[in-house]
Residue, then its C-alpha position, 0 to 999 in steps of 0.5 A: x524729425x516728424x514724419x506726416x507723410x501718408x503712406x498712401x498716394x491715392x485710392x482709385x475706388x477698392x485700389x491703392x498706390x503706396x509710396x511703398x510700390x512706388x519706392x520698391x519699384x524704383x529700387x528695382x530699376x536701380x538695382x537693374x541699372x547699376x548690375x547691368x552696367x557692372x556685367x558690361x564693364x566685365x565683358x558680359x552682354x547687359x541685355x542678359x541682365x535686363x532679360x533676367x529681370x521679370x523672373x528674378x522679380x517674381x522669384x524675389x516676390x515669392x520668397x519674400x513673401x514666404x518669409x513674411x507669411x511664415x514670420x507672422x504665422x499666427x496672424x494669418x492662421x487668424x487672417x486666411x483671407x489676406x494669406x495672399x497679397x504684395x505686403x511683405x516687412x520683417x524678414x521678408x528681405x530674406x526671402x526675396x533675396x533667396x527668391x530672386x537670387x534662385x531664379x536669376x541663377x536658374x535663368x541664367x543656367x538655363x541660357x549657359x552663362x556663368x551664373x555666379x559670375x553674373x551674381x557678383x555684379x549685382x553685389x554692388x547694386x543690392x545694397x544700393x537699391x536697399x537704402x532706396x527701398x528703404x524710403x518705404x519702410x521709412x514712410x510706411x512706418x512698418x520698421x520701427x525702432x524702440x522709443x528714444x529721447x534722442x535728437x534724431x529720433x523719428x515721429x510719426x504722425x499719420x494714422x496711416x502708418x503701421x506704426x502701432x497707436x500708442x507710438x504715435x507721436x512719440x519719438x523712436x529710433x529711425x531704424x530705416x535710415x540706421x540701416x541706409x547707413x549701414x547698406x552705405x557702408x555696406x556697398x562700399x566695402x564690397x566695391x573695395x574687397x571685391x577686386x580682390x576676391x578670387x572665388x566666384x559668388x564670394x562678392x555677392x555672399x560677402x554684401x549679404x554676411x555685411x548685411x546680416x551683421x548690421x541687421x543683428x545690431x540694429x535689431x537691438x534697437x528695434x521693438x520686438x520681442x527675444x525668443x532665444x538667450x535674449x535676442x529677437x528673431x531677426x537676430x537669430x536668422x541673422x545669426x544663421x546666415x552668417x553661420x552658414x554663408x561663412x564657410x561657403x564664403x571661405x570654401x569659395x575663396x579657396x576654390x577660386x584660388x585653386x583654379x587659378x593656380x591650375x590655369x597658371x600651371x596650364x598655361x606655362x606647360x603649354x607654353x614649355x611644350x609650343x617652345x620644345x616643339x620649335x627646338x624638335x622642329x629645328x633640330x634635323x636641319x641643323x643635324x643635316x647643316x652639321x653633317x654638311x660641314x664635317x664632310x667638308x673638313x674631312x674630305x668625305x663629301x659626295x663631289x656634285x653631280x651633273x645634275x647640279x650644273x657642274x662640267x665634266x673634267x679629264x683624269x688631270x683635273x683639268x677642263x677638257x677643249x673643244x675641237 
């Protein structure tokens, strides 16, 4: 497959738009949309999901291009000038998703709503919103794979691309659409699993281990260089996330697991404690009823008074007359 699409739409004088921004942004809206629509099907207002938008993007923006910097430290020591810019391939996704995932937590802690709960309807979206973001790196050329004699490998033609000069025209593995694939498969399981999750913030650690798994293997196929027993430095910070989000994932499940069985147990003591409530509140009635019947059988009970209609009777029993 050959790829001679330019990266760039248009110059407007100094001004570029990129596909890039153009795929990012609808990624974005996606993102938004599919997350928004999953908080109102579980009750949530989806106007909260909407509000929290502007703040989750620029936490993302930041982190991802911490990351990115970071990365590629030696070539902005050498570059300070463009140390600042939206540019951000690489690792950067990690940055963004701990960017954004920060703020949206702190946004929505700030309005007093739950915010892992909130977290987990996008554990669905991101992935999608991934694969569409994908068609970026696809066309910009920024994710390219090692090369290959493989039908499906991928070549690049334009200039433009980020693609180094000596790989164009030459046939590589096409890493962005390996991911797409894996993003796929990704946001599947999540939607499957995620019903039967009990801990809060499982779902959304759950796509980013899934994530992390797929990004270890394909970065086999990615030209890079190994730093550590052989594997490349996406391969290493892959490895790290899922060491650490891992355990905070089973640590979760077993959490959420005890509140529920914590507001069982609640609930069926309240529910024992409303019924022995009923059976006190019957229990003097049915004690005076009981005490009524055992005077009459035993010839104790207190004869009615004038008070209660009864007419006087003479020493014989019987009615006296009037005269």
């Amino acid at each position: 497959m050959t790829i001679s699409i330019d990266p760039i739409i248009f110059r407007l004088g100094p001004f570029e738009i990129r596909w890039y921004g153009v795929f990012i942004t609808t990624a974005i809206v996606v993102g938004f949309a599919i997350t928004a629509r999953d908080a109102k099907r579980r009750g949530f207002n989806p106007q909260d999901i909407w509000m929290s938008m502007i703040w989750t993007v620029i936490g993302g923006l930041i982190g991802a291009r911490l990351v990115h910097v970071f990365d590629n430290l030696s070539y902005y020591i050498q570059n300070p000038g463009r140390l600042f810019g939206f540019q951000v391939i690489g690792l950067a996704i990690y940055g963004a998703l701990a960017g954004g995932a920060g703020a949206f937590v702190l946004y929505m802690r700030h309005r007093k709503l739950p915010a892992l709960k909130l977290l987990d309807c996008g554990a669905v979206a991101m992935p999608i919103a991934q694969v569409v973001g994908k068609f970026a790196n696809l066309i910009n050329g920024d994710t390219w794979g090692s090369p290959t004699e493989l039908p499906w490998g991928i070549i690049y033609t334009n200039p433009n691309t980020m693609l180094p000069n000596d790989l164009l025209g030459v046939p590589t593995h096409p890493a962005p659409i390996y991911e797409q694939l894996w993003l796929l498969l990704t946001a599947a399981v999540v939607w499957r699993v995620r019903p039967r999750l009990r801990g809060d913030g499982q779902a959304i650690i759950l796509y980013i281990i899934l994530y992390s798994i797929g990004r270890f293997f394909i970065s086999f196929l990615r030209v890079n260089n190994p730093i550590f027993l052989g594997l490349k430095q996406a391969q290493l910070l892959a490895l790290g996330v899922i060491i650490v989000l891992g355990p905070l994932f089973i640590w979760l499940g077993r959490r959420g697991a005890r509140d529920a069985v914590a507001a069982t147990a609640a609930g069926t003591g309240g529910s024992l404690g409303m019924q022995g409530g009923r059976k006190t509140e019957r229990g003097p009635a049915a004690a005076a009823g009981a005490s009524a019947k055992t005077g009459q059988r035993t010839g104790t009970a207190k004869p009615p008074t004038a008070a209660g209609g009864a007419k006087p009777r003479g020493p014989s029993g019987k009615k006296r007359k009037k005269r």
